[in-house]
C-alpha positions in Angstrom: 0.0 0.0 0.0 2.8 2.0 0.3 4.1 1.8 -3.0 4.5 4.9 -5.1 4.8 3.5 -9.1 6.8 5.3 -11.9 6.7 3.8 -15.0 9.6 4.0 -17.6 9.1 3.7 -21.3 10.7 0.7 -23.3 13.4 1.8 -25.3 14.6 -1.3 -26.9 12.6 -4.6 -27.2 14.5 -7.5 -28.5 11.8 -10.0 -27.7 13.7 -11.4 -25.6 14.9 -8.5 -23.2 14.5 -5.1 -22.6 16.0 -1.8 -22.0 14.5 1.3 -20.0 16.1 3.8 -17.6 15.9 3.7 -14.2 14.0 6.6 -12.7 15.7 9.2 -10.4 16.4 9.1 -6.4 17.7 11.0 -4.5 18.5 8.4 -1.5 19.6 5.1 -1.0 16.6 2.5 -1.4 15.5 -1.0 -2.8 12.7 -0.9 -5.9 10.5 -3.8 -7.3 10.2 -3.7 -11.4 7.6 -5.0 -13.1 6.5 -4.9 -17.3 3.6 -3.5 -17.7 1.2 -4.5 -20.8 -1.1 -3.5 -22.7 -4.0 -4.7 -21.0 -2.6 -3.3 -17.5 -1.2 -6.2 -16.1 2.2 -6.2 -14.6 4.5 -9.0 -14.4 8.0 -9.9 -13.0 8.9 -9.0 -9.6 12.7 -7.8 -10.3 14.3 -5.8 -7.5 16.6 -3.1 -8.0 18.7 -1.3 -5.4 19.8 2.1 -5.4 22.8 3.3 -3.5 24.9 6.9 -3.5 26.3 8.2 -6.3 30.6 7.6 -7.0 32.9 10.2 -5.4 36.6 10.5 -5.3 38.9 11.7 -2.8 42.5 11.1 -3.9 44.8 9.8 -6.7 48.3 8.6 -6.4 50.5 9.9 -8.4 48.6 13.3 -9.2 50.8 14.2 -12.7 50.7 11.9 -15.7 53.3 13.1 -19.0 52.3 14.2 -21.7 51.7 11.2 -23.8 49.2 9.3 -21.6 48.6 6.4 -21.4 50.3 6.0 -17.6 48.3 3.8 -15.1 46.6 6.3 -12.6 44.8 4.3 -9.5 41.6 6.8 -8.3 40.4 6.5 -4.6 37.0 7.1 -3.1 32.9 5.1 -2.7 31.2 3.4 -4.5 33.4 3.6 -8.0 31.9 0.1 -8.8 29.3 2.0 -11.2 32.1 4.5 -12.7 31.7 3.6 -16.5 34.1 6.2 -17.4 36.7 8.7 -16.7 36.5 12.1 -18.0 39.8 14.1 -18.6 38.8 17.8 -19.5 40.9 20.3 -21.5 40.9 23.6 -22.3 42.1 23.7 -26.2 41.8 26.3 -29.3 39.3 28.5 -27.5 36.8 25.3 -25.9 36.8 22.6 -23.7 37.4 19.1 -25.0 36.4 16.3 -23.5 38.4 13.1 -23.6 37.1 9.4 -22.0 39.3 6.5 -20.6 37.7 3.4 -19.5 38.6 2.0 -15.9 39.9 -0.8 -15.0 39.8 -3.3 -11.8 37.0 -1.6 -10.5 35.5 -2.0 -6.8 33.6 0.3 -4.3 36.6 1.9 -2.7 38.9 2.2 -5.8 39.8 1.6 -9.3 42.3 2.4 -11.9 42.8 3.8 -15.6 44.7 4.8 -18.2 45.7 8.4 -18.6 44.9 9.7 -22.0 47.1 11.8 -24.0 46.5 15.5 -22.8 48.4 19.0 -22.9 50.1 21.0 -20.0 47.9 22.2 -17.6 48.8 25.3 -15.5 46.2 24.7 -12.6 45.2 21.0 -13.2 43.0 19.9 -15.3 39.3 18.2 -13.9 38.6 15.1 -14.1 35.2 13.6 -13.9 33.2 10.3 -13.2 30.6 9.1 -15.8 27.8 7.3 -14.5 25.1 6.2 -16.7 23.3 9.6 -18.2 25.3 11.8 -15.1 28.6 13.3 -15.1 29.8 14.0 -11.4 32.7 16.1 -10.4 36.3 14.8 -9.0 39.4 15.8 -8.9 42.2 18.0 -10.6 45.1 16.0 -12.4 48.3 17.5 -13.9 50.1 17.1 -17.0 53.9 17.4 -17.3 56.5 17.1 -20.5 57.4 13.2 -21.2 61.0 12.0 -19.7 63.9 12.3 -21.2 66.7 9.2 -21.1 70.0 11.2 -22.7 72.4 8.3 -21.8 72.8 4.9 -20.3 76.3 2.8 -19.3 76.5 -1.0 -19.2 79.4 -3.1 -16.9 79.5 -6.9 -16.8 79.0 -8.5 -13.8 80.1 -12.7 -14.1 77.4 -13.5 -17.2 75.2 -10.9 -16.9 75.0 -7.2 -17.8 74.2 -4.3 -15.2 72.7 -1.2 -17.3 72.5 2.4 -15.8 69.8 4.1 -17.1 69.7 8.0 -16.7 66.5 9.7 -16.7 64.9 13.0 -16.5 61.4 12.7 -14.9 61.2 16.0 -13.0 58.3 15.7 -10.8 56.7 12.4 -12.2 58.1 10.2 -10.1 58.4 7.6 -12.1 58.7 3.5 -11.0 60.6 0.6 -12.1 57.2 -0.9 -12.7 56.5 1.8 -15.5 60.0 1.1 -17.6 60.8 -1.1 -19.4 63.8 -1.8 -21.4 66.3 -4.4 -23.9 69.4 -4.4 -24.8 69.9 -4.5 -28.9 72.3 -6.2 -30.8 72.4 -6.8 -34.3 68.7 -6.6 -34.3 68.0 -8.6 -31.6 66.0 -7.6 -28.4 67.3 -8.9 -24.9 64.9 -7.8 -22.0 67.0 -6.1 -19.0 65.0 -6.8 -15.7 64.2 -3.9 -13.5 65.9 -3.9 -10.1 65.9 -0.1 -8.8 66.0 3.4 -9.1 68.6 6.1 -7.3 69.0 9.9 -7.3 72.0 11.8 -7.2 72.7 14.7 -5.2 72.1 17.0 -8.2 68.6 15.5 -8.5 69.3 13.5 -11.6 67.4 9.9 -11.5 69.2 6.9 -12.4 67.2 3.0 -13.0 69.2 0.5 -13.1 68.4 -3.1 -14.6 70.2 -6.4 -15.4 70.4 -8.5 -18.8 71.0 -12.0 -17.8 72.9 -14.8 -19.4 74.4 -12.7 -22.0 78.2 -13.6 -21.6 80.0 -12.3 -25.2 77.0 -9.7 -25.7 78.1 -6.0 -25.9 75.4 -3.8 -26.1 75.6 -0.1 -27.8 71.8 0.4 -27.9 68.9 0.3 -25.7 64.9 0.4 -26.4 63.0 2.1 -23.8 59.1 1.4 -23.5 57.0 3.8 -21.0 52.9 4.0 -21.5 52.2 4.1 -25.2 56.1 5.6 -26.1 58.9 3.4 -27.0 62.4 5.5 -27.3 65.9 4.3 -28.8 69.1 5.5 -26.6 72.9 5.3 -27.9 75.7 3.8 -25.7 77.7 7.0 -25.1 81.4 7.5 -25.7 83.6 5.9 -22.7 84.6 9.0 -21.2 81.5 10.0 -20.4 80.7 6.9 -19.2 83.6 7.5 -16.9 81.7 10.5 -15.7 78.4 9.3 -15.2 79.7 6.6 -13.1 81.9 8.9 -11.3 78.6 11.5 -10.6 76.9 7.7 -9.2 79.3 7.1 -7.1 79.7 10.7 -5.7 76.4 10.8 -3.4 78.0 7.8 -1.4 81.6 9.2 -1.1 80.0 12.7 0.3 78.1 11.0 2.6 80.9 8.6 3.8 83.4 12.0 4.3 80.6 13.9 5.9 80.1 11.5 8.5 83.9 11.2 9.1 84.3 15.2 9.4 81.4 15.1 11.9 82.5 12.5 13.8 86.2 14.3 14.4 84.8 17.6 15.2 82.7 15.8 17.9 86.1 14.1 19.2 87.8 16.6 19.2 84.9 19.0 20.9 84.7 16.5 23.5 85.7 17.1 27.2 
């Protein structure tokens, strides 16, 4: 007696399903459905259960480059209905719209692919599609591509350690979004990431390991990251001489430091 009907037209009839839009709430509650015919009489007894809309309160990182197509988790409720993420950008005058399909989806998070965008100087909004609604989330930024000017290779017993030098600025990058191989005379061999180290001038540095390659020189690597793949020379051996020396220079400070401390607190002492 309580029951307060809506009916929905039938959009699409198949004969053997159909399709109709849910009507509106505004709250959390359960609904029975029913198909109504021509002569009056309702049939089926389907519930359906309405709960709160999505919404998002973080994202780790908050920066994707340029190119897209980097792996950005989103945080928040109920993102299980998110059909689509909305990247928004100001171009040529308008806005332009631009959708990426999540991924791995469940109430409390999910995770997509960024697409390819421009730089944005105060973020640029994201939103959540849900069915025939477009909700409001959060603000992601959009930084130039790294850069990998150099790399230097040293055998240790059959395998090959490769120093990787990168310019990421403020992405942040992980050693579980490069990947890279060794080439020789047009063959690939896949160098396993193991790490990532900064200097003291701020410069990044991955390093990774080709295995089993005992009589292989490399003077080439193939960098893949998101939807780029980038070739990098083996530079001349003097500057690999100096990148190795700049490596090992954040260790060596560190070492005298701690000696010149440690006097001075001698020699202060009563």
């Amino acid at each position: 007696m309580d029951c307060l009907p809506q009916e929905s037209p039938v959009w699409n009839n198949t004969g053997e399903s159909l399709t109709f839009h849910i009507p509106r709430r505004t709250n959390e509650a359960e609904a029975k459905v029913c198909a109504v015919l021509s002569d009056g009489s309702c049939h089926g007894n389907t519930e359906i259960i309405y709960q709160s809309a999505p919404s998002c309160n973080d994202t780790s990182p908050h920066i994707s480059w340029r190119s897209g197509k980097r792996k950005m988790p989103l945080f928040g409720s109920y993102l299980e209905s998110v059909e689509m993420v909305i990247h928004k950008f100001f171009q040529h005058g308008y806005y332009h719209h631009v959708e990426a399909v999540p991924e791995n989806k469940n109430s409390e998070n999910l995770t997509y692919e960024t697409p390819e965008g421009k730089t944005c100087l105060w973020g640029c909004r994201m939103n959540l599609k849900v069915a025939n609604e477009t909700l409001p989330c959060l603000r992601i930024f959009y930084h130039p591509d790294p850069q990998f000017p150099t790399f230097m290779s040293k055998r240790t017993g059959n395998d090959v350690q490769v120093m990787i030098q990168c310019l990421d600025w403020v992405l942040e990058m992980t050693t579980e979004e490069l990947s890279a191989w060794g080439v020789k005379d047009g063959s690939q061999y896949p160098c396993i990431m193991k790490s990532k180290n900064k200097t003291h001038t701020g410069a990044n540095y991955f390093t990774c390991e080709i295995q089993n390659t005992t009589h292989v020189k490399f003077s080439q690597l193939t960098i893949k990251y998101g939807r780029m793949t980038v070739q990098v020379g083996n530079p001349p051996l003097i500057d690999q001489y100096l990148l190795m020396l700049r490596l090992l220079l954040v260790p060596c400070g560190t070492a005298v430091l701690v000696i010149i401390c440690h006097c001075l607190a001698m020699k202060n002492k009563p």
